[in-house]
N, CA and C of each residue as an Amber inpcrd file, in Angstrom:
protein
   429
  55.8070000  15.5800000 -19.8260000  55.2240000  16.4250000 -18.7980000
  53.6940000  16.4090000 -18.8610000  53.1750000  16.4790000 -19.9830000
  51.7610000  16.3840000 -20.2840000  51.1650000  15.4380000 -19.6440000
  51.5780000  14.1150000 -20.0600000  51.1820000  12.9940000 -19.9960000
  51.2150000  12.5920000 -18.4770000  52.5210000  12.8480000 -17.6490000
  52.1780000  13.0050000 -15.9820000  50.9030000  13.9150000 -15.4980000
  50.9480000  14.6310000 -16.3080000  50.1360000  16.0930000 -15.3190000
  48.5330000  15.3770000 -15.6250000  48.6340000  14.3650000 -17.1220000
  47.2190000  13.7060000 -17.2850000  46.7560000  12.6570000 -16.1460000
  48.2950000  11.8800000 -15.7800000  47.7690000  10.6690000 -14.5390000
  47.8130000  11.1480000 -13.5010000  47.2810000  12.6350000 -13.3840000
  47.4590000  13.0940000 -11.7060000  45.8600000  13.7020000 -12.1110000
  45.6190000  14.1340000 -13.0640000  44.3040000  14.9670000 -12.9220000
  43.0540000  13.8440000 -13.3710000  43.5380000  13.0430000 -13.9090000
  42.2170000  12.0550000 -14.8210000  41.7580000  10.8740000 -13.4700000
  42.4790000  10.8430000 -12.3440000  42.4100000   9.6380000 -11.1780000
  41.4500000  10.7740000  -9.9790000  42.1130000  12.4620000 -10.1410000
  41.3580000  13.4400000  -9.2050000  40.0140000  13.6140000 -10.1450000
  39.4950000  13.6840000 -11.4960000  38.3980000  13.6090000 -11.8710000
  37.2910000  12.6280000 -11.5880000  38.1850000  11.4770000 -11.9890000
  37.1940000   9.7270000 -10.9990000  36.9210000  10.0860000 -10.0210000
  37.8010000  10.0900000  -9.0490000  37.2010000  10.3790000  -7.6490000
  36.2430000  11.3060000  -7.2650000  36.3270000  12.6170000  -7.9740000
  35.3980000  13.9480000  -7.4640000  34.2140000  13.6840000  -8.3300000
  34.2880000  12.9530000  -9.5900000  32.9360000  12.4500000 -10.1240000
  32.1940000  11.4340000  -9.1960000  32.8430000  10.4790000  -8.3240000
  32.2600000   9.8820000  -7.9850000  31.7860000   9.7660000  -6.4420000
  32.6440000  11.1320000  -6.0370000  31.4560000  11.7770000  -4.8830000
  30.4850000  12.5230000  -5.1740000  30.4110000  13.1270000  -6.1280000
  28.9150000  13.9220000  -6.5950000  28.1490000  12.9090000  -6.9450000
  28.0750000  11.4290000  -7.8600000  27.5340000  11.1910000  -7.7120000
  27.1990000   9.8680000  -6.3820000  27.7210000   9.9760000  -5.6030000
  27.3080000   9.4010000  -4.2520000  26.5770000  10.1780000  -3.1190000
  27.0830000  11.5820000  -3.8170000  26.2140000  12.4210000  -3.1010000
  24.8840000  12.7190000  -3.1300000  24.8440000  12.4460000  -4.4390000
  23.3790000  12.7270000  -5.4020000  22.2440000  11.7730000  -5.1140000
  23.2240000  10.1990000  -5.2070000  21.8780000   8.9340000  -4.8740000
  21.7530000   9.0600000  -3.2140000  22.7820000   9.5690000  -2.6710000
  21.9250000   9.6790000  -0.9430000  20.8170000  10.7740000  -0.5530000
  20.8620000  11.9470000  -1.3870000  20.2640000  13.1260000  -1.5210000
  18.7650000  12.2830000  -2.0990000  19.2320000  11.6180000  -3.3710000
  17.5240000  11.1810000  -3.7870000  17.0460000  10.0090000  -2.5780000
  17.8150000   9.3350000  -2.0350000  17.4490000   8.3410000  -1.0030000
  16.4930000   8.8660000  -0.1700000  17.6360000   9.7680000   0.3200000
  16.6940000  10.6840000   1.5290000  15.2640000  11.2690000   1.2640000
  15.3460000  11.9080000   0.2820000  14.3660000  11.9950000  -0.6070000
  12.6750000  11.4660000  -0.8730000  13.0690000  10.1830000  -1.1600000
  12.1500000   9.0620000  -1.1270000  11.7390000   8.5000000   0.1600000
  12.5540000   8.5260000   0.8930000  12.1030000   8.3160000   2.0770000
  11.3390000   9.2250000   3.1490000  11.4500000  10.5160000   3.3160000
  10.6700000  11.4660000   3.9770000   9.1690000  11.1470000   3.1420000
   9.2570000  11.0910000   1.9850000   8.2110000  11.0140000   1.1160000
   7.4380000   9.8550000   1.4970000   8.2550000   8.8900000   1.6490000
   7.7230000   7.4270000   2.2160000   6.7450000   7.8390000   3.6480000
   7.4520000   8.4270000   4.5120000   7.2300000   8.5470000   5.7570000
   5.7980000   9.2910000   5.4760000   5.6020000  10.3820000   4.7840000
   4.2390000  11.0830000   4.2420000   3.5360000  10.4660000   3.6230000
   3.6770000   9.1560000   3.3130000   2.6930000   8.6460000   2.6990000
   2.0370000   7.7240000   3.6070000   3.2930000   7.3130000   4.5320000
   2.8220000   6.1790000   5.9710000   2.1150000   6.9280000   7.0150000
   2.3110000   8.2060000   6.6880000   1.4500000   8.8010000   8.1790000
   0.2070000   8.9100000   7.4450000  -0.3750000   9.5550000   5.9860000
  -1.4990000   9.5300000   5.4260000  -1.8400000   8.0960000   5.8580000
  -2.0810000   7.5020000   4.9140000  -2.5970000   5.7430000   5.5050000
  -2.4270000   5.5940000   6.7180000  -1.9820000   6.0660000   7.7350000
  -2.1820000   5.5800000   9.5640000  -3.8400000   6.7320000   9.5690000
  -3.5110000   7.7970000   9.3340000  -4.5210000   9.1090000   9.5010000
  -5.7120000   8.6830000   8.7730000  -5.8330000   7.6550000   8.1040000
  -6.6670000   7.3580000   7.2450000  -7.6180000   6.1170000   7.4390000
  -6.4570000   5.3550000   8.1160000  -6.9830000   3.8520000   8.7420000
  -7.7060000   4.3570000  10.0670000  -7.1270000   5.4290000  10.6510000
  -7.7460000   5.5410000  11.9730000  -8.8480000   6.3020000  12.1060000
  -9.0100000   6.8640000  10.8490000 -10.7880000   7.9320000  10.6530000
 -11.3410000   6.3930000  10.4410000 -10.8050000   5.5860000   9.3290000
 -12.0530000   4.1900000   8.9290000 -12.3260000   3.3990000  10.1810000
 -11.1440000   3.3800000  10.9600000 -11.5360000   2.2960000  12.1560000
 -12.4790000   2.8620000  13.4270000 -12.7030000   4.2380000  13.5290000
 -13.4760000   5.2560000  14.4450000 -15.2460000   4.7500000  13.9880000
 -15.0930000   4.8320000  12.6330000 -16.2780000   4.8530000  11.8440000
 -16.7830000   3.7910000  12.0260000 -15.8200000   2.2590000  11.7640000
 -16.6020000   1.1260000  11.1190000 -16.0040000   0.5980000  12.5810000
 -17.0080000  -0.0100000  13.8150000 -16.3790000  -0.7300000  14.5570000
 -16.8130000  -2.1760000  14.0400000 -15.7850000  -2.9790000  14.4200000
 -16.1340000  -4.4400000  15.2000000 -17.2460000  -4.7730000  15.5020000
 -18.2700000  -5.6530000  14.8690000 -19.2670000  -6.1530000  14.8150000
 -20.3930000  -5.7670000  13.9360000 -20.2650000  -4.8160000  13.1210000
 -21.4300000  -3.9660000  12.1950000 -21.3660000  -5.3030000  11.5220000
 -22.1770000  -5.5650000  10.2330000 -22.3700000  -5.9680000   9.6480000
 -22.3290000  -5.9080000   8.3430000 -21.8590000  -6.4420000   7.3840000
 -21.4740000  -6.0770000   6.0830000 -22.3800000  -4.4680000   4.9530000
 -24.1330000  -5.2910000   5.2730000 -24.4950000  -4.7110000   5.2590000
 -24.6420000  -3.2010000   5.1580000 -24.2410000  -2.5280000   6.5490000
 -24.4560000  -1.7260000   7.3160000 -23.1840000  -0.9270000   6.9900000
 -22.1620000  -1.7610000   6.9480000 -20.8150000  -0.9650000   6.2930000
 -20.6940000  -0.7780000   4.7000000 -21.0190000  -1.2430000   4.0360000
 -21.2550000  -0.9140000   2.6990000 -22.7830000  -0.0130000   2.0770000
 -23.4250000  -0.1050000   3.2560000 -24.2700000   1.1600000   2.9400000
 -23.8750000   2.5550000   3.6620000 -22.6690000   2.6580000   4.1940000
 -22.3280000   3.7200000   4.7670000 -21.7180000   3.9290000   4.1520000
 -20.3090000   3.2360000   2.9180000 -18.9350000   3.5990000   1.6990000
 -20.5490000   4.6340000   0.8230000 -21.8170000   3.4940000   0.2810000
 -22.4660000   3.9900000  -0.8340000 -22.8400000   5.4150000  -0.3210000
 -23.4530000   5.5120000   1.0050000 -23.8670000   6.7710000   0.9040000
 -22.8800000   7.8450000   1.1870000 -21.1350000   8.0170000   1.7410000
 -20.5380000   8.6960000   1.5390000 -19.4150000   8.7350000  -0.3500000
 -20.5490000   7.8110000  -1.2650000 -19.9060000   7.7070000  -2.4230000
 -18.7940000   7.3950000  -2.5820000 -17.9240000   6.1980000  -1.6890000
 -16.8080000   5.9040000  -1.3060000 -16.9620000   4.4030000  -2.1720000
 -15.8780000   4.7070000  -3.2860000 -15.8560000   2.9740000  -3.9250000
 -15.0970000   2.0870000  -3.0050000 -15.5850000   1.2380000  -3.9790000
 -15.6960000  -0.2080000  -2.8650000 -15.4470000  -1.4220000  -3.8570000
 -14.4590000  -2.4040000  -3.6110000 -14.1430000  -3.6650000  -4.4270000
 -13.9930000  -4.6060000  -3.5410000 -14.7910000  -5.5450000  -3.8280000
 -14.5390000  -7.1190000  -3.0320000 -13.8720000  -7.9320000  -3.3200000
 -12.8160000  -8.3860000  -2.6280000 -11.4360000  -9.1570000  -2.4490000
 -11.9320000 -10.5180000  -1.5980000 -11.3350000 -11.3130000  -2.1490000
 -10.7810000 -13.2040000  -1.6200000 -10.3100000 -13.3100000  -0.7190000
 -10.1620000 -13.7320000   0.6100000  -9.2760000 -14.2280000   1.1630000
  -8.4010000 -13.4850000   1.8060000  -8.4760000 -12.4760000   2.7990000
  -7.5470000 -12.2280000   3.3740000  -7.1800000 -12.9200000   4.5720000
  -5.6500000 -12.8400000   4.7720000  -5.9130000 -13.8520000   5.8420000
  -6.9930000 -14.8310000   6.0830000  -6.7350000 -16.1000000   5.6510000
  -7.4030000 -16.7220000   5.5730000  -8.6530000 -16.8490000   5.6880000
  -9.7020000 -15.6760000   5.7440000 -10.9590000 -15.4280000   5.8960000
 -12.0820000 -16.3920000   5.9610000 -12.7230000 -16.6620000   6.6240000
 -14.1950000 -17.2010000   5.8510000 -14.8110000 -16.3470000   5.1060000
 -14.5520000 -15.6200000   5.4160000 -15.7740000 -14.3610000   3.6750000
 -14.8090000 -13.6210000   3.2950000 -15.3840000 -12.8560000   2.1860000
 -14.8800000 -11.6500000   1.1770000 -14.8690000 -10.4940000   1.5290000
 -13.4730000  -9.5740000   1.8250000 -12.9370000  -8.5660000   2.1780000
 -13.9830000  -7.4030000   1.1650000 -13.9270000  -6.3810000   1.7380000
 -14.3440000  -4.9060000   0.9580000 -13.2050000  -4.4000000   1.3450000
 -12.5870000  -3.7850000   0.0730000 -11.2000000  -2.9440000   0.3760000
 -11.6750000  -1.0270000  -0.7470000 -11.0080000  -0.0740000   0.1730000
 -10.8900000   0.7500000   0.0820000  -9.6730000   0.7970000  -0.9710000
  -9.6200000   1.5900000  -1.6710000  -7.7960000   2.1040000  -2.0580000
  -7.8150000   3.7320000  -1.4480000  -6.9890000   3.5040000  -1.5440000
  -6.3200000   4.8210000  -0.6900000  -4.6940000   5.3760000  -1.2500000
  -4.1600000   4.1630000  -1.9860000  -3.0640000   4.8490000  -2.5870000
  -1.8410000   3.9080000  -3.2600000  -0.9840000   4.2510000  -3.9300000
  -0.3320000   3.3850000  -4.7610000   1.3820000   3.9130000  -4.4090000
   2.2580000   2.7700000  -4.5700000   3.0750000   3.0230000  -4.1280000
   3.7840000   2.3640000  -5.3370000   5.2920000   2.4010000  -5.2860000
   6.4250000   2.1250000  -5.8350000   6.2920000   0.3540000  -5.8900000
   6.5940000  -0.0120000  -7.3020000   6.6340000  -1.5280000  -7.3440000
   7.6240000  -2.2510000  -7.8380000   7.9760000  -3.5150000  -7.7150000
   9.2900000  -4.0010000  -8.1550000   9.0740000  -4.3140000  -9.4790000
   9.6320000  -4.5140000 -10.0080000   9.9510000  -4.5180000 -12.1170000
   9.6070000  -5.2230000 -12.2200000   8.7900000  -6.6330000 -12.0870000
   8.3140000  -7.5690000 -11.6640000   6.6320000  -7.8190000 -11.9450000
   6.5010000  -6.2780000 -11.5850000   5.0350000  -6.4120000 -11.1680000
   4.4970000  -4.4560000 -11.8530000   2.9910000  -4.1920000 -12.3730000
   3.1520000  -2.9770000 -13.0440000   2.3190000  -2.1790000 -12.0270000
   1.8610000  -2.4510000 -10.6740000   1.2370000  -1.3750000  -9.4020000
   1.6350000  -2.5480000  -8.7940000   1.3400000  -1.4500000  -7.6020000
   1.3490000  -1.6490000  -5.8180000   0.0780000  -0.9050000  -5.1250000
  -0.6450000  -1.1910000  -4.8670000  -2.1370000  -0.5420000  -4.5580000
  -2.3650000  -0.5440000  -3.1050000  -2.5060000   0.5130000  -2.1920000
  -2.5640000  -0.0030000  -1.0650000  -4.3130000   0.5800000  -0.4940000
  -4.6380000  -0.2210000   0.2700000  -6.4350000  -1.0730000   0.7260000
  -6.2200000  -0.0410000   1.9780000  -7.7150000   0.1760000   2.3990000
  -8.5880000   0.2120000   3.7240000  -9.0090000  -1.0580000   3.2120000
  -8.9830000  -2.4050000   4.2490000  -9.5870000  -3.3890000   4.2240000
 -10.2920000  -3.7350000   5.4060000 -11.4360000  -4.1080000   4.8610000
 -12.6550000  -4.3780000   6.0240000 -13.0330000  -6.3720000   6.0230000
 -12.5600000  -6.5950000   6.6870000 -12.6130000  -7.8220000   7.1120000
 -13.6400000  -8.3280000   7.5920000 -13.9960000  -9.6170000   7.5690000
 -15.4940000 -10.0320000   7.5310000 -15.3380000 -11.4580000   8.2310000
 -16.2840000 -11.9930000   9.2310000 -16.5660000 -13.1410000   9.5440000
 -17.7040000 -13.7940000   9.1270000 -17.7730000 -14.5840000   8.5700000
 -19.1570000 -15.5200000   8.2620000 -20.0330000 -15.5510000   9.4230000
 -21.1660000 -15.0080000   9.1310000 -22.1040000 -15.3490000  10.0110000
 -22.6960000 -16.7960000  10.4210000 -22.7650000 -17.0650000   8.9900000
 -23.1700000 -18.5000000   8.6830000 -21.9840000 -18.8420000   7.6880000
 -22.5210000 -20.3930000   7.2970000 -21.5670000 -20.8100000   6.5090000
 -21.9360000 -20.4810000   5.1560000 -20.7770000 -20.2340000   4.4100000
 -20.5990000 -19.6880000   3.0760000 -20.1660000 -20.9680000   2.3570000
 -21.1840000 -20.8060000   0.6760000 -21.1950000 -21.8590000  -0.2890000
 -19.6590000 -21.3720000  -0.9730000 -19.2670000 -22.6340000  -1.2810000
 -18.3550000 -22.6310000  -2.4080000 -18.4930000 -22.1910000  -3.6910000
 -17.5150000 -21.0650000  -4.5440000 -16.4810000 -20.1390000  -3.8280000
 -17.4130000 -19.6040000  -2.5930000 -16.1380000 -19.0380000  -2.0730000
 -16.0740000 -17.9180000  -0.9130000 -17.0320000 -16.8230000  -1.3460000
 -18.2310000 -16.2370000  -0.3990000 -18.9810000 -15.0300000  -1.1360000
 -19.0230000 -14.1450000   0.0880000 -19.6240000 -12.9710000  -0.7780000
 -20.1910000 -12.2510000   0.5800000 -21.6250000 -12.0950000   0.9670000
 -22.1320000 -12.1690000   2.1100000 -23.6470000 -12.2700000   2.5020000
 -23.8670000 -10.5390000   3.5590000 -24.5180000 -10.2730000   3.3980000
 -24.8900000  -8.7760000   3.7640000 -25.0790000  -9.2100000   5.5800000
 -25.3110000 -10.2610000   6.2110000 -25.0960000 -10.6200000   7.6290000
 -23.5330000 -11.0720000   8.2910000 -22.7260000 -10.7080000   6.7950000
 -21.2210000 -11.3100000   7.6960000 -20.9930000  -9.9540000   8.7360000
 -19.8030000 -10.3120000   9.7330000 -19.6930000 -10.1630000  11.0970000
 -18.1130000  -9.1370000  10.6590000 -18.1360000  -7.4860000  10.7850000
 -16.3890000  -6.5430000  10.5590000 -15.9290000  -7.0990000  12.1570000
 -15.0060000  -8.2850000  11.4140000 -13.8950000  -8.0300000  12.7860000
 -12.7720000  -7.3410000  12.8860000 -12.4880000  -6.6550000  11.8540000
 -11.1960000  -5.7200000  11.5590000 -11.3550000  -4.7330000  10.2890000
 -10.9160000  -3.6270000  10.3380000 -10.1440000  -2.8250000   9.8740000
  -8.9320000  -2.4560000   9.5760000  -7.9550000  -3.1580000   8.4450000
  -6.4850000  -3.1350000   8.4770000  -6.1240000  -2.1770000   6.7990000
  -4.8010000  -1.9120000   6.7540000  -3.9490000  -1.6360000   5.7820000
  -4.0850000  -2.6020000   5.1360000  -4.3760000  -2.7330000   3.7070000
  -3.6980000  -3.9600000   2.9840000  -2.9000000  -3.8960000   1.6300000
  -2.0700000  -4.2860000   1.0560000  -1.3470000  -4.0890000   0.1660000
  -1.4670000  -4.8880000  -0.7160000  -1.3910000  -4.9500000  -1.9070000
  -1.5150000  -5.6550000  -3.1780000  -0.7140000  -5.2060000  -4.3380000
  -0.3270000  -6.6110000  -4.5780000   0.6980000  -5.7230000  -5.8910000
  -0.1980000  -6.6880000  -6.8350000  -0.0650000  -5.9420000  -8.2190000
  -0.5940000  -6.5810000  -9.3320000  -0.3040000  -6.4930000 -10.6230000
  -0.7500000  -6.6810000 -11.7760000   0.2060000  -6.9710000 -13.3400000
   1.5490000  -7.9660000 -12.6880000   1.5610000  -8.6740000 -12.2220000
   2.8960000  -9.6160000 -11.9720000   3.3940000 -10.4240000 -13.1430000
   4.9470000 -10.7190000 -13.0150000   4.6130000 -11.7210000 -14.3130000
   4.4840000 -13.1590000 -13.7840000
């Protein structure tokens, strides 16, 4: 009698264990994702104060003396999209990364056209040409 009453309750324990926890990873899903969504509207709210500020055509110059005097750091990046010059990227925030890699860093990136032609490597000259303002993402520590 025992031993029946065990293969009726130990198959209803599996199962009710394993809607709590199915319940649990959709609960944290959901979770992460509203969170996601708050982090995507910050960075839109954020790109769109930088892109008000810095239009299309300033000059490198002129945009990196506006980061210094609102004390806004500033790191120069390679190559975005295939660039002729060197990006100035903002960070603005870090996100979730694959096991793979130890950050995910995400940019205000200010994009640059060569005014003139640039020596080998790629540099930046205080007359290159902001043709954009974008999001940019970077993951890094990779193996």
């Amino acid at each position: 009698m025992k031993r029946g009453l065990l293969l009726v309750i130990a198959p209803i324990g599996v199962l009710l264990s394993g809607v709590a926890v199915r319940s649990h990873v959709k609960s944290e899903a959901r979770k992460e994702s509203e969170a996601s969504k708050k982090r995507e509207a910050v960075y839109d709210s954020t790109l769109r104060a930088y892109s008000q500020k810095f239009k299309p055509g300033l000059t490198r110059q002129e945009v990196e003396e506006q980061l210094r005097t609102k004390n806004t750091t500033y790191m120069q990046l390679c190559c975005l999209e295939r660039s002729t010059s060197v990006a100035d990227t903002v960070k603005i925030g870090e996100e979730g990364h694959p096991w793979y890699c130890s950050e995910n860093y995400v940019y205000i990136a200010f994009e640059f056209a060569a005014a003139e032609p640039h020596n080998l490597p790629i540099s930046a000259y205080g007359n290159d040409i902001l043709k954009k303002v974008s999001i940019f993402r970077q993951l890094g520590g990779c193996l």
